[in-house]
Backbone as XML, in Angstrom:
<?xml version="1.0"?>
<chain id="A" units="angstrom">
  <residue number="1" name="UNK">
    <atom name="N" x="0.812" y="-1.184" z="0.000"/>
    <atom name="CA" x="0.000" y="0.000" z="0.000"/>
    <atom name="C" x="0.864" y="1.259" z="0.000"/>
  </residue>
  <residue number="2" name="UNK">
    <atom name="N" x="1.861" y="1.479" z="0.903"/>
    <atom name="CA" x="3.111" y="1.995" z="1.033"/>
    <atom name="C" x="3.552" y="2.659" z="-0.386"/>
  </residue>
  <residue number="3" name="UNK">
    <atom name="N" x="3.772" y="1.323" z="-1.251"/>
    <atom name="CA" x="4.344" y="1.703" z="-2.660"/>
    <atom name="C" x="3.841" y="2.661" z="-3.712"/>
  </residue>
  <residue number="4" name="UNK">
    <atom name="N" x="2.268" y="2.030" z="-3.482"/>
    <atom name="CA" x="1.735" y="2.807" z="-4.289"/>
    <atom name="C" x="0.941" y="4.000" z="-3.963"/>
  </residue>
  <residue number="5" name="UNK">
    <atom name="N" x="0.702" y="4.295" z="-2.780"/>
    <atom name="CA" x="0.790" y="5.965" z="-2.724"/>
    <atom name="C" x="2.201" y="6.351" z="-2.607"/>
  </residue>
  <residue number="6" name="UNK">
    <atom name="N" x="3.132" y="5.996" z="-2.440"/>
    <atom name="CA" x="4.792" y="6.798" z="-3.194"/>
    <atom name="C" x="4.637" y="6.652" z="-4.719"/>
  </residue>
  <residue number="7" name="UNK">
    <atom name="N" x="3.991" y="5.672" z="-5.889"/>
    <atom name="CA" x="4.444" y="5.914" z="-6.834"/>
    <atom name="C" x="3.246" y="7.313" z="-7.404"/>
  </residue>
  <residue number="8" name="UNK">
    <atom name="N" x="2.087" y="7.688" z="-6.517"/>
    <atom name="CA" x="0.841" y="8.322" z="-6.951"/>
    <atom name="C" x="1.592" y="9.641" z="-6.242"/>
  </residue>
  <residue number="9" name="UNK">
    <atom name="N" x="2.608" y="9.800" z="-5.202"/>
    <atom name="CA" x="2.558" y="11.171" z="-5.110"/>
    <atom name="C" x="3.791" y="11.230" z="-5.797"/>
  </residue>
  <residue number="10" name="UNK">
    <atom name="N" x="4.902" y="10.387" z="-6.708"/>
    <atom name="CA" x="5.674" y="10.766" z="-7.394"/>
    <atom name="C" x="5.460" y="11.011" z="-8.487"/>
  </residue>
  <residue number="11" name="UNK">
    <atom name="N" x="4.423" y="10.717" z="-9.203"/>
    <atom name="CA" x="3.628" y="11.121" z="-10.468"/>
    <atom name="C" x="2.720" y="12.624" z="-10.069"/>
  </residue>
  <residue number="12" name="UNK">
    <atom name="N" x="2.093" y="12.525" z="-8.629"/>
    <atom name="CA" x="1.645" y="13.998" z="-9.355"/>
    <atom name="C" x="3.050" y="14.843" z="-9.094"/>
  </residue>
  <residue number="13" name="UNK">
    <atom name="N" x="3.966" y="14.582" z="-8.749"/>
    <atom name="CA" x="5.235" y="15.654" z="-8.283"/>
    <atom name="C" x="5.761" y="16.128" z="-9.588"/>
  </residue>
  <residue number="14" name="UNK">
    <atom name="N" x="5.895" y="14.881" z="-10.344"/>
    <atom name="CA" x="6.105" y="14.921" z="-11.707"/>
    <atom name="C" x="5.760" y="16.128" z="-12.384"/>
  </residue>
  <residue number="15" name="UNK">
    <atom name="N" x="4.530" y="15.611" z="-12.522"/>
    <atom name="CA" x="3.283" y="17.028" z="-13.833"/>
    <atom name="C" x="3.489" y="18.230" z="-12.754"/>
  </residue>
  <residue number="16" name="UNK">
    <atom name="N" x="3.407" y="18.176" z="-11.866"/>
    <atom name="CA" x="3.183" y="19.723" z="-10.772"/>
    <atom name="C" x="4.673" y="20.783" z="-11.212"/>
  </residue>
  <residue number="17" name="UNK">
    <atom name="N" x="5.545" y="20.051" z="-11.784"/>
    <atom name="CA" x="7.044" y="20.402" z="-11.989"/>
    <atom name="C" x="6.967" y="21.578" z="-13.242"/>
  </residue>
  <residue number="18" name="UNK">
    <atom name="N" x="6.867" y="22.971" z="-13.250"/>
    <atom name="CA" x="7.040" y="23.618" z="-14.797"/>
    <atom name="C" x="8.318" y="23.022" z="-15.646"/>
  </residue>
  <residue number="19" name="UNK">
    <atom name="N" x="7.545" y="22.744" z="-17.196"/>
    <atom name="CA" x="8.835" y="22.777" z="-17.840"/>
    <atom name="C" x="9.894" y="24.188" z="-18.348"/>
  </residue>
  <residue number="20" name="UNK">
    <atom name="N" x="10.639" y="23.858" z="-18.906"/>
    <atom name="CA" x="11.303" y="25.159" z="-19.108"/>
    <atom name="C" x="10.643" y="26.144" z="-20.193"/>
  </residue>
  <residue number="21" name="UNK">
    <atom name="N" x="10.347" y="25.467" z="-20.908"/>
    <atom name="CA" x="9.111" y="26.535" z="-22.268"/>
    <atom name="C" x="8.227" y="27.185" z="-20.707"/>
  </residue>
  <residue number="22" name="UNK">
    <atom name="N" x="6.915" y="26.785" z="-20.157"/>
    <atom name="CA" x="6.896" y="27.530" z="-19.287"/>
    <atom name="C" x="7.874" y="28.988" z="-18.438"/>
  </residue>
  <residue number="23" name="UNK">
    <atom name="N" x="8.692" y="28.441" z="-18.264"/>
    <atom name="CA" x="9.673" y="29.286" z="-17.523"/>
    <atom name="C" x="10.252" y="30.594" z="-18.765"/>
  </residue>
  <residue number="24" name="UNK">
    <atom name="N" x="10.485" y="29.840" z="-20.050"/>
    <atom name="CA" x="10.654" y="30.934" z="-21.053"/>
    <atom name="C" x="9.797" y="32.243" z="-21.308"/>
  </residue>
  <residue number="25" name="UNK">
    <atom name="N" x="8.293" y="31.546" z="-21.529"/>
    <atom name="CA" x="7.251" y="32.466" z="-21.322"/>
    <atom name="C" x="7.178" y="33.047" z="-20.692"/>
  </residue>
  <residue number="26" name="UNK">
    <atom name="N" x="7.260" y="33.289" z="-18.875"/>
    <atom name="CA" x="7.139" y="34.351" z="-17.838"/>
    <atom name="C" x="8.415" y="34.546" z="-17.613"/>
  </residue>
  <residue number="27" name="UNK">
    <atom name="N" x="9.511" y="34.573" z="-18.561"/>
    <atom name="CA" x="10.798" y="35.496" z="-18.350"/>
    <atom name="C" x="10.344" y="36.742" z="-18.996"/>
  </residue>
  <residue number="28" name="UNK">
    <atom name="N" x="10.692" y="37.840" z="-17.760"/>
    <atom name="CA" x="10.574" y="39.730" z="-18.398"/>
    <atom name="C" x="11.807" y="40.156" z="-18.482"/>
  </residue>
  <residue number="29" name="UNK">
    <atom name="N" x="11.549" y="41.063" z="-19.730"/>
    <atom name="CA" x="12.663" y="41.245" z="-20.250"/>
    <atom name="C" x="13.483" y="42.770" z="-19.103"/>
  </residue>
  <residue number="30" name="UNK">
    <atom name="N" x="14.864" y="42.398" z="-19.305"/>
    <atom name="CA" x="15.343" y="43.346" z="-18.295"/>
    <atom name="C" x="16.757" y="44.455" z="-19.113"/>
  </residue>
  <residue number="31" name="UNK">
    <atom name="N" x="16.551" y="45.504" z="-18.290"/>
    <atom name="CA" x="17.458" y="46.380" z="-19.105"/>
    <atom name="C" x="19.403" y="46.104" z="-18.495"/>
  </residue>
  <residue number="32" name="UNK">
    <atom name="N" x="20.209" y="46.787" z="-18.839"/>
    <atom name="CA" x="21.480" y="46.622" z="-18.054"/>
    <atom name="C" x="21.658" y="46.758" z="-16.626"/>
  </residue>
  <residue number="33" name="UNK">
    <atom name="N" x="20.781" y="47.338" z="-16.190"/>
    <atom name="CA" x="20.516" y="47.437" z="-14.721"/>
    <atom name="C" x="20.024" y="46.563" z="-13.639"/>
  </residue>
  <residue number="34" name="UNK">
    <atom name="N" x="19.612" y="45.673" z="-14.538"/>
    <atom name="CA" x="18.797" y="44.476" z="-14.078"/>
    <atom name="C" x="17.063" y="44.841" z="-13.851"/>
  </residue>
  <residue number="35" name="UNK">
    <atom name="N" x="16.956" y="45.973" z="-14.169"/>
    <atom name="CA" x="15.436" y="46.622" z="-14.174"/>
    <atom name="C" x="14.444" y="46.203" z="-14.935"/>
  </residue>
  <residue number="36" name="UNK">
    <atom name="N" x="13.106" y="45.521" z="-14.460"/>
    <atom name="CA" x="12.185" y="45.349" z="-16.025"/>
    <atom name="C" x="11.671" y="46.524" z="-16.779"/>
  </residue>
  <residue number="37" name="UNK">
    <atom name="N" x="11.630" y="46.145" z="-17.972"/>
    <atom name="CA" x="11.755" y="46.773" z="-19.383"/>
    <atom name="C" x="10.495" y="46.505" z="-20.308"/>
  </residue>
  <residue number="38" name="UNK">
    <atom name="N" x="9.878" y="47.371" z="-21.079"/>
    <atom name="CA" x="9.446" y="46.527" z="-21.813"/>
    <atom name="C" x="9.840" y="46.021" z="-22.942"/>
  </residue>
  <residue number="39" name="UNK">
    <atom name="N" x="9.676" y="44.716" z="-23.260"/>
    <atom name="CA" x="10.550" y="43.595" z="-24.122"/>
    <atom name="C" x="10.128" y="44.428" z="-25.826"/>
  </residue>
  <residue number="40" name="UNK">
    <atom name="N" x="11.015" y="44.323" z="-26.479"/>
    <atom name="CA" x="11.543" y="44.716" z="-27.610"/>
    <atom name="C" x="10.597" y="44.087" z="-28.829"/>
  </residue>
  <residue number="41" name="UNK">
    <atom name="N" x="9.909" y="43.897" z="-29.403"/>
    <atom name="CA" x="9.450" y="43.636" z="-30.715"/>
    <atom name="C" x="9.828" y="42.565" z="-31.401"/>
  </residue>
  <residue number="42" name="UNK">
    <atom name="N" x="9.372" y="41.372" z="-31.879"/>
    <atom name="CA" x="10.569" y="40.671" z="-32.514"/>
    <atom name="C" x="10.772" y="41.265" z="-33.961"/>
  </residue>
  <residue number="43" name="UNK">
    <atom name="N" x="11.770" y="41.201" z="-34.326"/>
    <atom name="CA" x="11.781" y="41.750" z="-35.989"/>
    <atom name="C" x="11.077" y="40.842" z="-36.966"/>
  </residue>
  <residue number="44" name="UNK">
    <atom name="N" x="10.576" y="42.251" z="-37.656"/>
    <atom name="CA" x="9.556" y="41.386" z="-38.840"/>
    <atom name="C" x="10.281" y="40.698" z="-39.658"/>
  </residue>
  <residue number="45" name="UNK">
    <atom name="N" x="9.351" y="39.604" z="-39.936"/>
    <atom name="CA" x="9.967" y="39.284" z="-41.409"/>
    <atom name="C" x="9.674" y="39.311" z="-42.685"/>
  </residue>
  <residue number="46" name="UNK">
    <atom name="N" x="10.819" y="39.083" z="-43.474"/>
    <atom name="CA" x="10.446" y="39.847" z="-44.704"/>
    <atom name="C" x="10.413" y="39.236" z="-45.696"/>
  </residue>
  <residue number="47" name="UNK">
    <atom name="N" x="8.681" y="39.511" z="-46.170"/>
    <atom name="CA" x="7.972" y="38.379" z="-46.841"/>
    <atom name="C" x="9.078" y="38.501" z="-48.553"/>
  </residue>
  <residue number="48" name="UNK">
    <atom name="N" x="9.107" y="36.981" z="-49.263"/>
    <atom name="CA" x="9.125" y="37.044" z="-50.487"/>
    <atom name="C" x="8.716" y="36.919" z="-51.752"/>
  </residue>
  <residue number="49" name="UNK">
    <atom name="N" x="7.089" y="36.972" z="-51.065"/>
    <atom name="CA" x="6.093" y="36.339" z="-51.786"/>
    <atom name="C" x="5.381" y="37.868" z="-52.049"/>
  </residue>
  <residue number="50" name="UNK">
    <atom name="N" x="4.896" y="38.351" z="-53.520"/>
    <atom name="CA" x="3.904" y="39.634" z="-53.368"/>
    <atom name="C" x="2.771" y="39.227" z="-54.336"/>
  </residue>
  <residue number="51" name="UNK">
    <atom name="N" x="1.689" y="39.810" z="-54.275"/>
    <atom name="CA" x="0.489" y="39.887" z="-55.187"/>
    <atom name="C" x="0.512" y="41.338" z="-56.222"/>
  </residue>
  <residue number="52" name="UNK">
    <atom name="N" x="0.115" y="40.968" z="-56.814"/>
    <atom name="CA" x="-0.280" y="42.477" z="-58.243"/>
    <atom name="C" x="-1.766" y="42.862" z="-57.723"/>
  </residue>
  <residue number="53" name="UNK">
    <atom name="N" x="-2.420" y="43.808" z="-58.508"/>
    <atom name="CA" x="-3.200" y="44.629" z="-57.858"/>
    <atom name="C" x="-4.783" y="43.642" z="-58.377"/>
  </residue>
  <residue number="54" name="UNK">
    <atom name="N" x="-4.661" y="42.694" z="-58.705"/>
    <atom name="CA" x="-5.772" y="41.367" z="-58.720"/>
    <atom name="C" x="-5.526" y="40.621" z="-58.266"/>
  </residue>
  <residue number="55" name="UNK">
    <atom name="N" x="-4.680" y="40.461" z="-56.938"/>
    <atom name="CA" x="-4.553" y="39.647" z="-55.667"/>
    <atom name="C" x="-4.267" y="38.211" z="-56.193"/>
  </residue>
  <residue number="56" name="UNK">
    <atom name="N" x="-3.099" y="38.185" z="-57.683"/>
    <atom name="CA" x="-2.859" y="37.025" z="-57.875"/>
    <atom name="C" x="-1.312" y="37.263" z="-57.219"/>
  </residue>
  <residue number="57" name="UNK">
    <atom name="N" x="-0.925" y="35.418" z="-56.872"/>
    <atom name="CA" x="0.770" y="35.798" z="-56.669"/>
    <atom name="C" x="1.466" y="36.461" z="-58.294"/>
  </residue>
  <residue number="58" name="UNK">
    <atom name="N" x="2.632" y="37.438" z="-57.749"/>
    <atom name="CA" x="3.556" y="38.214" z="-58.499"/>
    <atom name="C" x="4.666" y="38.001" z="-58.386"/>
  </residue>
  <residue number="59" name="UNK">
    <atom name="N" x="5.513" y="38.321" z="-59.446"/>
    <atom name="CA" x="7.241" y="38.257" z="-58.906"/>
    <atom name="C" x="7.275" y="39.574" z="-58.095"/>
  </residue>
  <residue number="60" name="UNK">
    <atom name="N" x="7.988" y="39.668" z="-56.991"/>
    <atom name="CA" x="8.067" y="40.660" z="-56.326"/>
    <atom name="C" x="9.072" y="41.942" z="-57.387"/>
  </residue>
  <residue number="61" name="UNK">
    <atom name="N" x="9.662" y="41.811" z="-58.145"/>
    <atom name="CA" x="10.061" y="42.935" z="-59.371"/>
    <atom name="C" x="9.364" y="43.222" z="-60.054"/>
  </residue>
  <residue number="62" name="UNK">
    <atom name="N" x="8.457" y="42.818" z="-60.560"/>
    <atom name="CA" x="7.128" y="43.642" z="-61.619"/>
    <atom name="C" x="6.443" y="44.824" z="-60.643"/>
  </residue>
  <residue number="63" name="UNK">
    <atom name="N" x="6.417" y="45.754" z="-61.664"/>
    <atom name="CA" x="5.634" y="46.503" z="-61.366"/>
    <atom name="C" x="3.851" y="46.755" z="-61.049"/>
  </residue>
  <residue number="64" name="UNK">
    <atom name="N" x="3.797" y="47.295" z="-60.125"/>
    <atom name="CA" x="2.470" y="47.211" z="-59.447"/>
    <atom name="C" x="2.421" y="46.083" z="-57.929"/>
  </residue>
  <residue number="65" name="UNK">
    <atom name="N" x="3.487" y="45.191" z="-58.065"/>
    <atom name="CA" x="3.495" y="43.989" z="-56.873"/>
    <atom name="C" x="3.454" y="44.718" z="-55.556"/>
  </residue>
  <residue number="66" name="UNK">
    <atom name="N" x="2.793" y="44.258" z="-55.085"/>
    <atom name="CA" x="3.200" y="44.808" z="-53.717"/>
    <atom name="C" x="3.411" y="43.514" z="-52.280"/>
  </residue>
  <residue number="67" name="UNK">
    <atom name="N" x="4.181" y="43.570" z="-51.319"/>
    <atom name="CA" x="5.172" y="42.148" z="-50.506"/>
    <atom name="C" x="3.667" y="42.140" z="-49.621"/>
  </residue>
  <residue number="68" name="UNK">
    <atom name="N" x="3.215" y="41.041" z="-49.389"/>
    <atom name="CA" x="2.461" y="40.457" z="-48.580"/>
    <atom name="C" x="2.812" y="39.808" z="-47.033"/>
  </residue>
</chain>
C-alpha cells in the first residue's frame, strides 16, 4: 500500500514540476541594470512572396506587386 501511494505522489510531483518553455514564457525582459523593461518587438519578417493589384501571386520585381 506503502508503494503505491509513493508511486501516486511521485507522479503527481512529476506534472506539478514547470517545464522550461513555461519558464521561457514568464521570463521579463530586463534592461542593463537588471530593471524590467518593456521587451523589444521581434523583428519582422520579410515576406518574399507579393500579389499584383488582382490579388494574384507576383514576382516581387514587376511593377504594381506589392510584398504580402
Amino acid at each position: 500500500m506503502k508503494t503505491i501511494l509513493a508511486l501516486i505522489i511521485a507522479t503527481v510531483a512529476m506534472f506539478a514540476v514547470p517545464t522550461a518553455s513555461y519558464a521561457q514564457a514568464a521570463e521579463r525582459c530586463r534592461d542593463d541594470k537588471g530593471k524590467f523593461m518593456k521587451c523589444p518587438a521581434p523583428a519582422a519578417a520579410t515576406s518574399n512572396r507579393c500579389k499584383d493589384a488582382k490579388g494574384k501571386f507576383a514576382k516581387c520585381g514587376t511593377p504594381g506587386a506589392k510584398p504580402i
